[in-house]
C-alpha positions as CSV (number, residue, x, y, z in Angstrom):
1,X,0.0,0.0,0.0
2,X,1.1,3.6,-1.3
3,X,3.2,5.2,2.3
4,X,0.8,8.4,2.6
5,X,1.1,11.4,4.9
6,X,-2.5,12.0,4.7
7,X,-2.3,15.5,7.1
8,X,-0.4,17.2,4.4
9,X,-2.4,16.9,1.4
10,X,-4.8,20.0,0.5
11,X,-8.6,18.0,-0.6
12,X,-7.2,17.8,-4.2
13,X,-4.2,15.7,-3.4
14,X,-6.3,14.1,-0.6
15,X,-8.9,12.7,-3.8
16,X,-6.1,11.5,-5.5
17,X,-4.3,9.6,-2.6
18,X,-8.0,8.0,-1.9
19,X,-8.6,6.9,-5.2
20,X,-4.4,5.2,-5.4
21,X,-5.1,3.5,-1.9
22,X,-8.9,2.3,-2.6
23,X,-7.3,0.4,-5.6
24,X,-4.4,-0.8,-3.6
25,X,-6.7,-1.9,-0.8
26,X,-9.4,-3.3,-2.8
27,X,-6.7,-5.5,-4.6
28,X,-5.8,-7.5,-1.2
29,X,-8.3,-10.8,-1.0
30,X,-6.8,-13.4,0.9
31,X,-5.5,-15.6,-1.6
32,X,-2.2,-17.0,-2.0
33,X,-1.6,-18.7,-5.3
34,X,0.8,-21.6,-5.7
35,X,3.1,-21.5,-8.5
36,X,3.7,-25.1,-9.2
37,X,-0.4,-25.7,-9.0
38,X,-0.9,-23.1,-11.7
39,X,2.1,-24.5,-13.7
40,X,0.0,-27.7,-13.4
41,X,-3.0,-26.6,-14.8
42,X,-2.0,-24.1,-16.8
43,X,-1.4,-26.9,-19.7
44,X,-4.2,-28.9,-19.1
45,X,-6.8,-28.6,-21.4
46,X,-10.4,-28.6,-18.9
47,X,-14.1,-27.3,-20.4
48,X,-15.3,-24.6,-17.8
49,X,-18.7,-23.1,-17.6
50,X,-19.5,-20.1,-16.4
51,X,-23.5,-19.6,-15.4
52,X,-24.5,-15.6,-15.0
53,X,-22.3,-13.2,-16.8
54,X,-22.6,-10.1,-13.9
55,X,-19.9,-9.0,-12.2
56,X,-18.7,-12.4,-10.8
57,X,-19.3,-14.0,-14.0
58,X,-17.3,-11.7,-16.4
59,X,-15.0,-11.1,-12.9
60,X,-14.2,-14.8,-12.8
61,X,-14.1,-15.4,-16.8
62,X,-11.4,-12.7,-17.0
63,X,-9.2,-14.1,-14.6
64,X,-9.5,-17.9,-16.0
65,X,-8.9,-16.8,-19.1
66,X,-5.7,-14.7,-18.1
67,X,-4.6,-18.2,-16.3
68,X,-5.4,-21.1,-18.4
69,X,-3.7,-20.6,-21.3
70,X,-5.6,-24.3,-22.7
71,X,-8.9,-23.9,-20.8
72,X,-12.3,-24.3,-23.0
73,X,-14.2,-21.4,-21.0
74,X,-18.0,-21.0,-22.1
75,X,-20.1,-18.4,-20.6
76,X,-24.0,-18.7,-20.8
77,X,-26.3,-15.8,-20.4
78,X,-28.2,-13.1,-22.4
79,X,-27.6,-10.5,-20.9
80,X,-26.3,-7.6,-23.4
81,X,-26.0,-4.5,-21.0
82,X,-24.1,-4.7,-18.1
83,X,-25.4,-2.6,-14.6
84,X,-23.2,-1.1,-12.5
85,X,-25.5,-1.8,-9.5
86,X,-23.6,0.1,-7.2
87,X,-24.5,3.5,-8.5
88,X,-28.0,2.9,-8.7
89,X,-28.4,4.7,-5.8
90,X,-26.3,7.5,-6.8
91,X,-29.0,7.6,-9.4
92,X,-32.0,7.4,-7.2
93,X,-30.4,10.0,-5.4
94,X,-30.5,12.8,-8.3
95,X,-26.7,12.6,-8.4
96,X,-26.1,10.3,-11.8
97,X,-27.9,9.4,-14.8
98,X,-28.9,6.0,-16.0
99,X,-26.8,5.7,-18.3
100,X,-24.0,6.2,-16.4
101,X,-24.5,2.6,-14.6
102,X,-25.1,0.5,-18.0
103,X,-21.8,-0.7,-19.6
104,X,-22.0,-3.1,-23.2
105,X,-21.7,-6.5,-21.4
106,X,-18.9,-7.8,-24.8
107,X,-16.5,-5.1,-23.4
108,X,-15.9,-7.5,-20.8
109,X,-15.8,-10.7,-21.9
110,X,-12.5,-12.1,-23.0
111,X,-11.9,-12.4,-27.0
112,X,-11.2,-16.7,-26.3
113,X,-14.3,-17.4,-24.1
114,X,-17.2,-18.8,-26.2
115,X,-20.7,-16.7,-25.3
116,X,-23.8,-18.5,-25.3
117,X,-26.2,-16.2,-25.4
118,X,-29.2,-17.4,-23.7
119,X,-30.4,-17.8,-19.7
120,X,-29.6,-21.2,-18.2
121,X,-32.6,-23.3,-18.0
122,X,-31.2,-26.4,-15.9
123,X,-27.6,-27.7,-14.1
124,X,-27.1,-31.0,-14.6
125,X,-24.3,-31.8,-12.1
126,X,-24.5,-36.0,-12.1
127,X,-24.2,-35.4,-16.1
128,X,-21.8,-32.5,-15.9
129,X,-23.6,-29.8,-18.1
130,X,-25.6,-27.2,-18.3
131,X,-28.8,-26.5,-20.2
132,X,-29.8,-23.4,-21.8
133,X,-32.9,-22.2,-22.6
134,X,-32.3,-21.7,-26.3
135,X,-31.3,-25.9,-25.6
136,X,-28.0,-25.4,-26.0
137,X,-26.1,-28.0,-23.7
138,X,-23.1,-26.8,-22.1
139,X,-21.0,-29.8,-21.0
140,X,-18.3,-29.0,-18.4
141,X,-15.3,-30.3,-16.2
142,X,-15.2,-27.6,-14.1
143,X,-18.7,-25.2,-13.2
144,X,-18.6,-21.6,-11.9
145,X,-22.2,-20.4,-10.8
146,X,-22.6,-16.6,-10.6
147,X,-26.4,-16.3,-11.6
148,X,-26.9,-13.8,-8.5
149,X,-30.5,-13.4,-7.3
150,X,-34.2,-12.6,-8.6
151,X,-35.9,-9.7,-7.0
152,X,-39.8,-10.9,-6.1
153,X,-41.8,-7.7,-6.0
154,X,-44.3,-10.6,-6.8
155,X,-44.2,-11.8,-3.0
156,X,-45.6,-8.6,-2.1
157,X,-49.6,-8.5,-2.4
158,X,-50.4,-5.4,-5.1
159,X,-47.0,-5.0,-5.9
160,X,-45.4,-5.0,-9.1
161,X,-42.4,-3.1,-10.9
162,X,-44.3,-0.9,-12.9
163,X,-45.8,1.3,-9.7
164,X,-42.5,2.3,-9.4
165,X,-42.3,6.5,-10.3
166,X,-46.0,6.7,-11.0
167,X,-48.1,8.9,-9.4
168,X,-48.6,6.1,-6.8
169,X,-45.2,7.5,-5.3
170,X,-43.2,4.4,-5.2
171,X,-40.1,3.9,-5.1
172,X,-37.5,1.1,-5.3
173,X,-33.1,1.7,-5.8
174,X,-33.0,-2.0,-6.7
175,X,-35.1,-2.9,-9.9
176,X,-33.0,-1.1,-12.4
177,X,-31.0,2.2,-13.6
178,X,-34.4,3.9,-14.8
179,X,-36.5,2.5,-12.0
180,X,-33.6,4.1,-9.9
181,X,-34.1,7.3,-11.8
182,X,-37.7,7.3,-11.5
183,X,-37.5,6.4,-7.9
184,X,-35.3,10.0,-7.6
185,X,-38.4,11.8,-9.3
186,X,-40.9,10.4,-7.0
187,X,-38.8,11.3,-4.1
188,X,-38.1,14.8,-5.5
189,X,-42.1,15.1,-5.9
190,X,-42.1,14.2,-1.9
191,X,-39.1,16.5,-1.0
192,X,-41.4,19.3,-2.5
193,X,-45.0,18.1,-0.3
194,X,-43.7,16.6,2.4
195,X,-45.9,14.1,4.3
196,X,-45.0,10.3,5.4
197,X,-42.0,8.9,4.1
198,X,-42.0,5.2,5.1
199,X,-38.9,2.9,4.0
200,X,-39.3,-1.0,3.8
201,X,-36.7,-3.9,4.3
202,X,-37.9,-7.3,3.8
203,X,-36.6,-10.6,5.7
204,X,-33.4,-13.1,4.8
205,X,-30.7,-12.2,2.4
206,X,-30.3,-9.2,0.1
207,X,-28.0,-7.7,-2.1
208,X,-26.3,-4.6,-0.9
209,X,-28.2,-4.3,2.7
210,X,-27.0,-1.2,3.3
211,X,-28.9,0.1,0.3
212,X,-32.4,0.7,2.3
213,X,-31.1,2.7,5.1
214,X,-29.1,4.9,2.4
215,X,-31.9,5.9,0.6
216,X,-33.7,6.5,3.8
217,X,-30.6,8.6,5.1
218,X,-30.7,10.3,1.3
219,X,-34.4,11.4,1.6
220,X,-33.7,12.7,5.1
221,X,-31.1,14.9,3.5
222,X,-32.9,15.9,0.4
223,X,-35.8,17.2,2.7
224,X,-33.7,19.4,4.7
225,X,-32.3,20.8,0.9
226,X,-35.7,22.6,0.5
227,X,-36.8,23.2,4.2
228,X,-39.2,20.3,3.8
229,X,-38.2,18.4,6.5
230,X,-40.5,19.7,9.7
231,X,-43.2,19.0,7.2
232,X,-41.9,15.5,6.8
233,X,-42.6,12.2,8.6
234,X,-39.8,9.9,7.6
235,X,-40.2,5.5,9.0
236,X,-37.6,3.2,8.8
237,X,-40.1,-0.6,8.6
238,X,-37.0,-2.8,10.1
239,X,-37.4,-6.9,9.9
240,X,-36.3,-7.7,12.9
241,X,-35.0,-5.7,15.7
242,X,-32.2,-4.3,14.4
243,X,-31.0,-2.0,11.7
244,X,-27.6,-3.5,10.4
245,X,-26.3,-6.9,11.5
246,X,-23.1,-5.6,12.6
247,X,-23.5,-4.6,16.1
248,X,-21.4,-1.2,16.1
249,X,-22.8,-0.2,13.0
250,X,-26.5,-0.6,14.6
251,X,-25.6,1.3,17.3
252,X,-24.3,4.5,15.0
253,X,-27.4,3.9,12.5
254,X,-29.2,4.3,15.5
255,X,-28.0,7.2,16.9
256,X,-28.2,9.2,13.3
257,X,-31.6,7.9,13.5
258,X,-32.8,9.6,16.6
259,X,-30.1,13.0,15.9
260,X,-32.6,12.8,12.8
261,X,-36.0,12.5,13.6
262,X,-35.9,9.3,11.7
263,X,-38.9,6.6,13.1
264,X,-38.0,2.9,13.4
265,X,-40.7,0.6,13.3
266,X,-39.1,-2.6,14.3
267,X,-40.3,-5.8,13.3
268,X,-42.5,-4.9,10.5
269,X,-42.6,-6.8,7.3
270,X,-44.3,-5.3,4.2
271,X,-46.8,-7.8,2.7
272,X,-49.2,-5.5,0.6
273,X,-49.5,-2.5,-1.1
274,X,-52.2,-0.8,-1.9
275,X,-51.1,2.1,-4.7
276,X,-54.8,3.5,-4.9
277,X,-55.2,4.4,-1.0
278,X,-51.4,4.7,-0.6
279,X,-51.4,2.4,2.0
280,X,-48.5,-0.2,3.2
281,X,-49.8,-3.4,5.2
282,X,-47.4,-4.7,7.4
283,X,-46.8,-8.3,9.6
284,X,-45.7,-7.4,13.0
285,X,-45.7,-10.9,15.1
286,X,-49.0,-11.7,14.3
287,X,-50.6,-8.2,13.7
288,X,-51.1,-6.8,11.0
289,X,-50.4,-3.5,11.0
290,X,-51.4,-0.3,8.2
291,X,-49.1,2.9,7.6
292,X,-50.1,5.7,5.2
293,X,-47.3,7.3,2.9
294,X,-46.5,10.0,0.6
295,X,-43.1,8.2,-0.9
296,X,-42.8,4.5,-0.2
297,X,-39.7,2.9,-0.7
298,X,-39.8,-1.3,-1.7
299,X,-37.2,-3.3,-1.0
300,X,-38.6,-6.8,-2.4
301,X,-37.4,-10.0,-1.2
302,X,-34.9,-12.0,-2.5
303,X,-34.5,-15.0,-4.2
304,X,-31.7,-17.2,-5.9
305,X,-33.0,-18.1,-9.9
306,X,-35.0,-21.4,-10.0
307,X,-32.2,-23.1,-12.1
308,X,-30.5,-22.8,-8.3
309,X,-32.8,-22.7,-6.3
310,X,-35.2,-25.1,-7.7
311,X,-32.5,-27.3,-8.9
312,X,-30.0,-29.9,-7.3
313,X,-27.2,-27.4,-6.4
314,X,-29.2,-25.4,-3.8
315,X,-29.4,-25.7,-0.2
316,X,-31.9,-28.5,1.0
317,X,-31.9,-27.6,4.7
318,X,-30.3,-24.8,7.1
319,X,-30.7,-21.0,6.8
320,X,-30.2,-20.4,3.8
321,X,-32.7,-23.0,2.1
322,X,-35.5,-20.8,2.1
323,X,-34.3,-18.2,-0.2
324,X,-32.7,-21.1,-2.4
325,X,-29.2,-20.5,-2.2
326,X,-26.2,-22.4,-4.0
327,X,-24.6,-24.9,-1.3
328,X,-21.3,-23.8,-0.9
329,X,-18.3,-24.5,1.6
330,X,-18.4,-21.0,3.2
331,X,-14.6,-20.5,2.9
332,X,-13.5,-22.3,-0.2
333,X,-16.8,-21.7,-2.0
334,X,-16.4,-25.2,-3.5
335,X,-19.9,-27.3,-3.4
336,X,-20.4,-29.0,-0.6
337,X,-21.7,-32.3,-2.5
338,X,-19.7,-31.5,-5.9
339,X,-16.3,-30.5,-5.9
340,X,-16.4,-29.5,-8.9
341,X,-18.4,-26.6,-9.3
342,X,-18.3,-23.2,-7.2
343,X,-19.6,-20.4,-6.9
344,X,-19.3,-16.5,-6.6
345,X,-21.3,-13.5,-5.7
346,X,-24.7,-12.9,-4.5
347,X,-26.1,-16.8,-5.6
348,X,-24.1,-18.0,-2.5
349,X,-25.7,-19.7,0.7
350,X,-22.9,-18.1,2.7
351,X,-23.9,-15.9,5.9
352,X,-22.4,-13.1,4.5
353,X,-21.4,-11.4,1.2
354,X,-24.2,-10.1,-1.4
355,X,-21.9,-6.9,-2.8
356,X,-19.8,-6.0,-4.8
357,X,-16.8,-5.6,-3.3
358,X,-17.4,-9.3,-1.8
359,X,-17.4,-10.3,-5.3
360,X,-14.1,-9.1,-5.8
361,X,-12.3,-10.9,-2.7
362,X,-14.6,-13.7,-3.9
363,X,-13.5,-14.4,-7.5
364,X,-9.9,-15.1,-6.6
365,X,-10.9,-17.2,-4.0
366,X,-13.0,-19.4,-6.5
367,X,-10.8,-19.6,-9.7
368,X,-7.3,-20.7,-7.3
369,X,-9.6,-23.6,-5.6
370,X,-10.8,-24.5,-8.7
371,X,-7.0,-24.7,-10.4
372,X,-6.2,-26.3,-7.0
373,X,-9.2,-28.8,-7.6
374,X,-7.9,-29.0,-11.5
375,X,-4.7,-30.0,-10.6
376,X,-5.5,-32.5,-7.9
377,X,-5.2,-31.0,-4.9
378,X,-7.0,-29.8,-2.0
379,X,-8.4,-26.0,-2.2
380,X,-5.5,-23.2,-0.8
381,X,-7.3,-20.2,-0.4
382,X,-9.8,-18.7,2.1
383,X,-12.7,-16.5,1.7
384,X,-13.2,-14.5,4.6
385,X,-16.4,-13.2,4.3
386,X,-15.4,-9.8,3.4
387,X,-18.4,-7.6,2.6
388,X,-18.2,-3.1,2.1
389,X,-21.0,-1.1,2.3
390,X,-20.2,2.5,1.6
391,X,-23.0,4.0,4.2
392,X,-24.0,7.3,3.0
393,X,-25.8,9.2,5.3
394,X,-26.3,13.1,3.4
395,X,-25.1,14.1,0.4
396,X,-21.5,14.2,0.4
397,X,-20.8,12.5,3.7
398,X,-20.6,8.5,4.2
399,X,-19.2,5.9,6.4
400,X,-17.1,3.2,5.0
401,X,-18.1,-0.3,6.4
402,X,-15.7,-3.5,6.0
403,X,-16.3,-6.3,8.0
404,X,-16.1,-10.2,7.9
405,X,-18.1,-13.5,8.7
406,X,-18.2,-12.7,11.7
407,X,-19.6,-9.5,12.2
408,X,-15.7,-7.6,13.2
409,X,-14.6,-4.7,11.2
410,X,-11.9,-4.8,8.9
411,X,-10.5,-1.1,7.6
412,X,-8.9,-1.5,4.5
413,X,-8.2,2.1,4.5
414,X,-6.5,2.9,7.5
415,X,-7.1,6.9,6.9
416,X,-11.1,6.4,6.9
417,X,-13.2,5.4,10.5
418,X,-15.6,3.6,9.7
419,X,-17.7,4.8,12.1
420,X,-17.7,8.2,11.4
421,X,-19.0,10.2,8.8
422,X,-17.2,11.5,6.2
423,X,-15.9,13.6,3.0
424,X,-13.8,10.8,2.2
425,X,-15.6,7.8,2.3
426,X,-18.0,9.6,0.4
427,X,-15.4,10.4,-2.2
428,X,-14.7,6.4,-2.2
429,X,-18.6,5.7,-3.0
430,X,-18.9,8.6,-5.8
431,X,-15.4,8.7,-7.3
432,X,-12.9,5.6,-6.5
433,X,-15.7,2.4,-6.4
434,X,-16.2,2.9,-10.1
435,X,-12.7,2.5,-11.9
436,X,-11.8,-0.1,-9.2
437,X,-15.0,-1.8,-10.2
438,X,-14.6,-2.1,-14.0
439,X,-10.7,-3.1,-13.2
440,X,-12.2,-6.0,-11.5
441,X,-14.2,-7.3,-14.8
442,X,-11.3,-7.3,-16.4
443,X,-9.9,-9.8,-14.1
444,X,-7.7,-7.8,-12.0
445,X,-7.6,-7.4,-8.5
């Protein structure tokens, strides 16, 4: 890592010595690659599939194809635009436009890995293939699953995706970079009226779970930009009684909460929407329990894609069987009843890691065990369960959360608390995350 003396620099040099030590930082997963392993494999000729080409997909393609100089890689999905998901709430926030979070997905993908463009349909793992739904069979050696997750606005009675930015003021940062957009216009419409604000986060896994108390912290902030906010009732619907699952970071979300007038309503989980009333049912134990709004922000559950978690790769009891999740060996991120698939990103039944930045300390972690796995020996490296969540809490200002499995935080940059709220974590969310991001697609890192 660069040797700093952050106290000298004036804010320009300061933005450029974040941006040189986020890439050095982010470029630390815990992997230690043996050299005579990947002289071992590097000549053997293996078919690898790739399911899901999103960030851990085109992540992981990148770096197999940098490292198997004989590999048969195959990547199967449709996909033609890829989303920086990340900055959708930059967008939702009034900050970026669409298009500024949509890449061409072939910019990514390595000239020597075949593209099948179509969804998977079916794993076959006793047959070692995969089936697409244009019936193209895939057969493999070696299987990568990044397929990520399904959002089920579906599971929520009178919900669907197209209420989001109507005159029904809803709103939702996760369905997609002009849902995000319109979600910024209905919350504009609210920072003008005022009225209730109520912000929703359902149970189990999710990508990004920071996102819901950002654009909760986002709305607060915009209010107060036009003197709206004593006109304002902003409530934060928890699933449980807490706010974050790391316990310092509850404690700070809660005490920017109450210095904020922010409402938590703990233990509430939307079931039903009704757009005509503007009305938001929710379960709390065995209540059931109505809130009006004036902006309503959805957070739909979460669910791996039925190939997964309909299939024979997914988890059959435990935790995280429920939402469908691929059956992975929490550290290796090998199968736990096939050692010869893995998997990376937000498709994972591990207890922690549905980011981005997990994906890159993931993808390393996956392609050495599977050369390990290729070239007969046992897996070397260790996910840890890194996971970031850039926190912001007001335009320009955000806390910079890194933590593990099990719940400790882990700075990577050691001139940022990540506790505290500040200029430069926020300059990491709306400047550095971006460059290090597309760096890792192309495999590096």
């Amino acid at each position: 890592m660069p040797d700093i003396d952050f106290s000298r620099l004036d804010r320009r040099a300061f933005l450029r010595a974040t941006l040189a030590v986020t890439v050095a930082a982010a470029g630390l997963p815990l992997v230690s690659a043996r050299a005579s392993t990947q002289a071992l494999a590097q000549n053997t000729p293996a078919r690898i599939a790739i399911a899901g080409a999103g960030a851990a997909g085109l992540a992981v393609a990148a770096q197999l194809a940098r490292r198997l100089d004989r590999a048969e890689i195959t990547l199967i999905d449709d996909r033609i635009t890829h989303l920086y998901q990340p900055g959708f709430t930059l967008v939702a926030a009034g900050l970026w436009s669409p298009d500024r979070v949509q890449w061409a997905n072939e910019r990514y993908i390595p000239s020597r890995v075949r593209w099948v463009r179509s969804q998977v349909a079916e794993f076959d793992p006793e047959a070692n293939r995969v089936v697409a739904k244009d019936g193209t069979a895939v057969p493999y050696d070696f299987l990568i699953v990044a397929t990520g997750l399904d959002l089920r606005y579906d599971l929520i009675e009178g919900m669907e995706k197209g209420l989001i930015g109507t005159e029904h003021r809803i709103g939702s940062v996760y369905a997609g970079p002009d849902d995000a957009f319109r979600t910024w216009q209905a919350m504009a419409h609210f920072r003008e009226q005022g009225g209730d604000a109520v912000f929703t986060r359902p149970p189990g896994d999710l990508k990004c779970a920071g996102a819901p108390l950002k654009m909760t912290f986002i709305t607060d902030d915009r209010l107060r930009e036009t003197g709206m906010r004593s006109r304002a009732r902003v409530t934060y619907a928890a699933h449980d009684g807490t706010l974050f699952s790391v316990k310092p970071v509850n404690e700070k979300v809660k005490e920017l909460f109450a210095g904020r007038d922010i409402s938590v309503a703990y233990s509430h989980v939307l079931e039903a929407v009704d757009p005509g009333r503007r009305i938001a049912r929710f379960r709390h134990g065995a209540e059931s329990v109505e809130m009006r709004y004036d902006f309503l922000h959805v957070v739909p559950p979460m669910r791996a894609a039925p190939p997964v978690a309909d299939g024979p790769l997914s988890w059959k009891e435990g935790p995280f069987a429920a939402q469908g999740w691929l059956e992975v060996d929490r550290d290796t991120l090998q199968h736990r009843r096939y050692p010869n698939i893995f998997g990376v990103g937000d498709v994972n039944g591990v207890p922690r890691g549905k980011t981005a930045a997990s994906v890159k300390w993931q993808a390393p972690v996956a392609v050495q065990n599977l050369i390990d796995t290729m070239a007969g020996k046992p897996p070397s490296a260790v996910y840890n369960g890194y996971t970031s969540c850039p926190m912001i809490t007001r335009i320009g200002q955000a806390m910079l959360v890194e933590f593990d499995y099990e719940g400790r935080l882990i700075p990577t940059l050691p001139l940022i608390d990540p506790l505290a709220e500040s200029w430069a974590a926020w300059i990491v969310e709306e400047k550095a995350l971006r460059p290090v991001y597309a760096a890792m697609l192309r495999g590096f890192g």
